[in-house]
Every structure is written in structure tokens, then in C-alpha cells.
N, C-alpha and C positions, 0 to 999 in steps of 0.2 A: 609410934604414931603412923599412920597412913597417910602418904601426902597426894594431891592430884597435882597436876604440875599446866601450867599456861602459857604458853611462849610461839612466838615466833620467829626472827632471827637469831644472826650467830650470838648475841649478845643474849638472848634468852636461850639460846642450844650452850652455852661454854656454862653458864649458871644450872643448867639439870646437868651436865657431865660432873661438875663438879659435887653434886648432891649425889648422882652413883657412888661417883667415887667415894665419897665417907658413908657410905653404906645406908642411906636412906631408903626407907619403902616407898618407894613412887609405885600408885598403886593403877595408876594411869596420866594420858599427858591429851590434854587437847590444845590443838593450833590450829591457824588459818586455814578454809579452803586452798587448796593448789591458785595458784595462778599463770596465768596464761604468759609464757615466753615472749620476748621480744621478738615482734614482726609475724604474730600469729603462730609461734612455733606453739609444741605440745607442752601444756603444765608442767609447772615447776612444782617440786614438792619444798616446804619450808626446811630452815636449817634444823630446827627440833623435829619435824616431822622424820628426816634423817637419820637421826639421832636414837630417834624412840625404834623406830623399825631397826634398826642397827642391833637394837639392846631388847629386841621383841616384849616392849611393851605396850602396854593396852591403848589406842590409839585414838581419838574421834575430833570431826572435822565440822562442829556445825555454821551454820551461814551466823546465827544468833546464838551463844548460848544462854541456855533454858536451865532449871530447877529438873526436870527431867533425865538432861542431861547428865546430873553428878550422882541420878540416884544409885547405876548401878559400880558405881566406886565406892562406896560407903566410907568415902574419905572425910581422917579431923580439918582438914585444913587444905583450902586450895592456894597454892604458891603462884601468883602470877608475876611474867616478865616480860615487858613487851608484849605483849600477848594480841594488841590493835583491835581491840572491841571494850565498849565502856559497858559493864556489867551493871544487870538487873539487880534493885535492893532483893528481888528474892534469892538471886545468886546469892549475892552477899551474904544473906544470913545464912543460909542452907547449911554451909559445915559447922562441923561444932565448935570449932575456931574460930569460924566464918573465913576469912579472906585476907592475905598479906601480901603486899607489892613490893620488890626489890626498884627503887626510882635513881636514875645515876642524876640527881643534882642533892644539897644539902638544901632540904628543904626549913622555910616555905620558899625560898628561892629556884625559880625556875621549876614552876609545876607545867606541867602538858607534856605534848608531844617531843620536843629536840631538844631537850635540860644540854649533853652536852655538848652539840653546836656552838646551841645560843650563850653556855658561858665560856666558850673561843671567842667568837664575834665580841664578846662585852669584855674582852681580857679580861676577867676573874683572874684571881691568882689562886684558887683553891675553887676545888669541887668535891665532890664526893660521892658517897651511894646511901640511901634512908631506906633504912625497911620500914613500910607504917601500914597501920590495918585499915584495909581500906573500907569509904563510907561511901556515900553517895555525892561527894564533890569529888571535885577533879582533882587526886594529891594534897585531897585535905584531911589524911586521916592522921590518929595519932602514931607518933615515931616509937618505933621498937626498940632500932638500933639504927646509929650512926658512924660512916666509916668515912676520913677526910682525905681529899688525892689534891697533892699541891700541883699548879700549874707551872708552867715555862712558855718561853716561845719555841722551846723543840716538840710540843706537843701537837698533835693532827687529832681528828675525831676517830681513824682509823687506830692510834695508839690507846687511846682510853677505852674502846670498844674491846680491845684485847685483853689492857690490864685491871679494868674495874669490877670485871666478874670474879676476881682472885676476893676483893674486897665484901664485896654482896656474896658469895657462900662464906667467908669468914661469920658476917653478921647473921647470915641465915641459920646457920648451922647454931649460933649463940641462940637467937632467937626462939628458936627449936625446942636450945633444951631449957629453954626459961618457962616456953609455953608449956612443956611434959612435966615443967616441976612446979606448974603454977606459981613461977614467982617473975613473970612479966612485971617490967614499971614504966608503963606507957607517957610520952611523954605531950602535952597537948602543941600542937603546930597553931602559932600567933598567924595573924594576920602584916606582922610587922618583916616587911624587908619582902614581901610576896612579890613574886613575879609570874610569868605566863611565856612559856615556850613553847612560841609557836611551831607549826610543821612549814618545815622547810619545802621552799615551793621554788623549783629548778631556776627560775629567773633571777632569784638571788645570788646564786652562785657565776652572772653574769660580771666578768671585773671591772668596775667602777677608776677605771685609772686618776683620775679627778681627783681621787682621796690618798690621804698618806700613806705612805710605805707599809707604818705599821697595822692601818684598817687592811690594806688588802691582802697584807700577808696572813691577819686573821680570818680571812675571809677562807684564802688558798688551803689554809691547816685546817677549818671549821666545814668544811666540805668535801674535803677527805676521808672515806673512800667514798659516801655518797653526797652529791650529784657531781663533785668537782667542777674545780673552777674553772672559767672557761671565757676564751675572749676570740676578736677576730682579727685575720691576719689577711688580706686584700678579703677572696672569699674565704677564707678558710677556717673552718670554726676549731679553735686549738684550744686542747685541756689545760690547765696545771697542774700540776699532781706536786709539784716541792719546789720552796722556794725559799731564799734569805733575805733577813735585812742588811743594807748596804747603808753606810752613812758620812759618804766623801762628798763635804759641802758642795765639790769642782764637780760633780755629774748630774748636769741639769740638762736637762730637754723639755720637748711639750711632752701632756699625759700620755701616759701609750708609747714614747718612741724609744728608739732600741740605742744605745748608748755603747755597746759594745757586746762583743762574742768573742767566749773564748773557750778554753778546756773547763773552765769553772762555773760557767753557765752564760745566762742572757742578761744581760743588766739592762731594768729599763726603766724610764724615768715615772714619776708618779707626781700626784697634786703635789706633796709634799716628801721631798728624798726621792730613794729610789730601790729597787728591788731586785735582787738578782734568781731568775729563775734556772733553778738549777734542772728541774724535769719536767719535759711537755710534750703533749701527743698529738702528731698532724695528720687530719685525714687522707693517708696517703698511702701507698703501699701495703703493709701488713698491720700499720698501725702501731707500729711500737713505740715505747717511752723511749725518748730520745735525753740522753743529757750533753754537757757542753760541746764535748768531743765529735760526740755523732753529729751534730750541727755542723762544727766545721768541717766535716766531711763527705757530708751528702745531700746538708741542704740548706749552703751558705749563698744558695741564688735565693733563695727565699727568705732567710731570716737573715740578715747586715745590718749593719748601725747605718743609721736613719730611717729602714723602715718602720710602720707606725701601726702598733697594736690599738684596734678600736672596739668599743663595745658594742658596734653593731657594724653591720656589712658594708 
């Protein structure tokens, strides 16, 4: 079969590597225009874009894609992942396949944009990856295949962005050869248990100290590696990048306040419990991730027990 391939980040770059890698004919790959660097620097090319030029294949970038666009691939089937553009019903039909989405939630839960975010933030205890042929709704087509990733609280969005593409080429690659052997058995996606995952919009990842240990450590691991969490320290807008649950009834303070420092991290009190951050980035210097140790040694006039983490300035 001849595949086109659709992707934009590393989450749709680590799913076409692994489709080289088992020897599929990607007979071209389109992804997003470049975009523009932070602070007006020069375009960024996308992580599939990367990828494809790495592996010199056939390349194209359009603003919309068109029916035009797939002519000169004369590809069965376009594989889309991530790919950040909602496709024309003529796309759609165009291959002789037509069109199959790798989605990281187990649908119809959590269709849209940030499936797995928003099932960190909702504690789920299970997620997964659905291949389904796409229609003209949004992750409402029918399921190919289904691969399940059970949750913890040691998970970040950064961990599941790494390990769910091992699962989506699993499925794909089945898919594949169910499609070459005509013996697909598509399955129909209910209306029941649907949900809608929105796109993450920076302000969210604002910390909420107000609320329990256990919301904002979902919060901390659910915005991990993008947009991170983030709060303020007198002025100083500080990341969090890692962080644990703590549950010694004796460490109370108000929201936000810092309860201790030590080699193990910040413990600071929350609406309910308390939380110990183990890694956090101050606009300061070079910028680096700091954890407990580094605190106490460089920048214990700034962060001590009682100063008070707030969500705004």
C-alpha cells in the first residue's frame, strides 16, 4: 500500500518513525507551515517536517489542505496525527481508503484537541490510543483499533507523549494489514460517555493554590512539557515542572505558603493537604531547573518557609 502521512509534532514525528521503521511506503508527508520563533526569531520547521527531510521524503506545506494536494501521491490511504488542520469531506474521500486518525484518548471519551491533558486534570485511570476512519465530526468516526495505557500519579503529559506512539504504530501497523486484507471490522463510536477536549489555553496552567493537593498536582503533571505550571513568587513568575503529593495532616498553612525547604524539595500548603515541589524554574540567571538542594544554596533568600506562592502578582 502507499501511505501519505500527516503530522505535526513530536507526537505525530515518533508515529511516522516508527512506520519507517517497519517498512512502510510513505509515499509523501504533509505538515504545518513553519512558524515563526519566539520573539520574532526565524521559522521553525515542525518535528515531522524534520523528520521527512532527514529521510528525503516528498515533502508539502499547504496553509489549507486541498483534493489537489494528494493528487500527485496517488496514495491508498492518508494517515493522519496531530496533523492541526480539520479536513475537507473532499479530502476525506479522496484516498481510496480515504482517511485514519491515530487519537491518544479511548474514545468517544475525550474527543478534540488535548485527550491527554484533560484525562490528567479528570484523573482517569486509564487512557489509551483509537485508530478510527475519519468523517466529518470531530473523533466521531468509526474505531479500527484500540490500544489501552493505564494511568498513575507518576504520569506527566510529557510521559505519555513519549510512550503512546509505541501503541498507535502497534494499532496502525494491524490496521494496515486488515485494510490490504479487506478484513477491517470497524466498530461504531456511541454517543455514550462522550466528552470534548478542549485546547489548552496558557491561563490554565496558572496554580490555583485554593484547591487540593491532589487537583494541582494534576494540574503540575497535565502541563507538562506544554505550557507548565506556573505561579508567582513576590514578582516572579515561577514554572513547575515536578512535583509530589505530601499527606502529613501537621503541615498546614494558608494557600500558596511555603511550609518548608529542604534537599527534597518545597512543601507548600494547598486548599486542601499540601504538596511538595520537587522542580521549579526562576526567572533568574540562566534559568535553570532548580530542585531542593539548589534552593538551599542559592536561593534560600528568596524561597523560606513563610513566603507565599500566589496566583497573581
Amino acid at each position: 500500500m502507499k501511505i501519505l502521512f500527516a503530522g505535526t509534532p513530536v507526537f505525530a514525528a515518533s508515529h511516522l518513525s516508527g512506520l519507517l521503521n517497519l517498512g512502510v511506503n510513505i509515499t509523501g508527508v504533509i505538515t504545518q507551515p513553519d512558524k515563526p520563533g519566539k520573539r520574532g526569531k526565524k521559522p521553525i520547521a515542525s518535528e515531522v517536517k524534520k523528520l521527512a527531510l532527514e529521510h528525503e521524503l516528498p515533502l508539502i506545506q499547504p496553509e489549507k489542505l486541498k483534493t489537489s494536494d494528494l493528487e500527485p501521491f496517488d496514495a491508498d490511504v492518508l494517515i493522519v496525527v496531530a496533523y492541526g488542520q480539520i479536513l475537507r469531506q473532499a479530502v476525506l474521500d479522496y484516498p481510496k481508503y480515504g482517511c485514519i486518525n491515530v487519537h491518544g484518548s479511548l474514545l468517544p471519551r475525550w474527543r478534540g484537541a488535548a485527550p491527554i491533558q484533560r484525562a490528567i486534570l479528570e484523573g482517569d485511570s486509564e487512557t489509551g490510543i483509537c485508530i478510527i476512519q475519519m468523517d466529518k465530526g470531530l473523533d466521531t468516526g468509526n474505531i479500527l483499533a484500540r490500544r489501552v495505557q493505564k494511568l498513575d500519579q507518576k504520569f506527566c503529559s510529557a510521559d505519555l507523549i513519549e510512550s503512546m506512539p509505541e501503541l498507535g504504530i502497534e494499532a496502525l501497523a494491524e490496521v494496515l494489514d486488515q485494510m490490504d486484507k479487506n478484513t477491517l471490522s470497524p466498530i461504531i463510536q456511541t454517543e455514550d460517555g462522550a466528552c470534548y477536549a478542549h485546547k489548552i489555553e496558557k491561563k490554565e496552567a496558572n496554580c490555583p493554590w485554593q484547591l487540593s493537593n491532589v487537583q494541582i498536582h494534576r494540574i503540575i503533571r497535565a502541563f507538562n512539557p506544554e505550557p507548565i505550571c506556573f505561579t508567582y513568587l513576590t514578582d516572579l513568575r515561577v514554572k513547575i515542572y515536578e512535583a509530589s503529593l505530601h499527606f502529613d495532616s501537621s503541615a498546614k498553612g494558608e494557600p500558596g505558603e511555603i511550609l518548608d525547604v529542604s534537599k527534597n524539595g518545597i512543601l507548600v500548603a494547598c486548599g486542601e493537604g499540601s504538596i511538595l515541589l520537587k522542580r521549579i524554574q526562576l526567572p533568574l540567571g540562566k534559568g535553570s531547573i532548580l530542585n531542593g538542594s539548589d534552593i538551599l544554596n542559592a536561593r534560600s533568600d528568596l524561597v523560606f518557609v513563610g513566603a507565599i506562592f500566589r496566583s497573581n502578582v
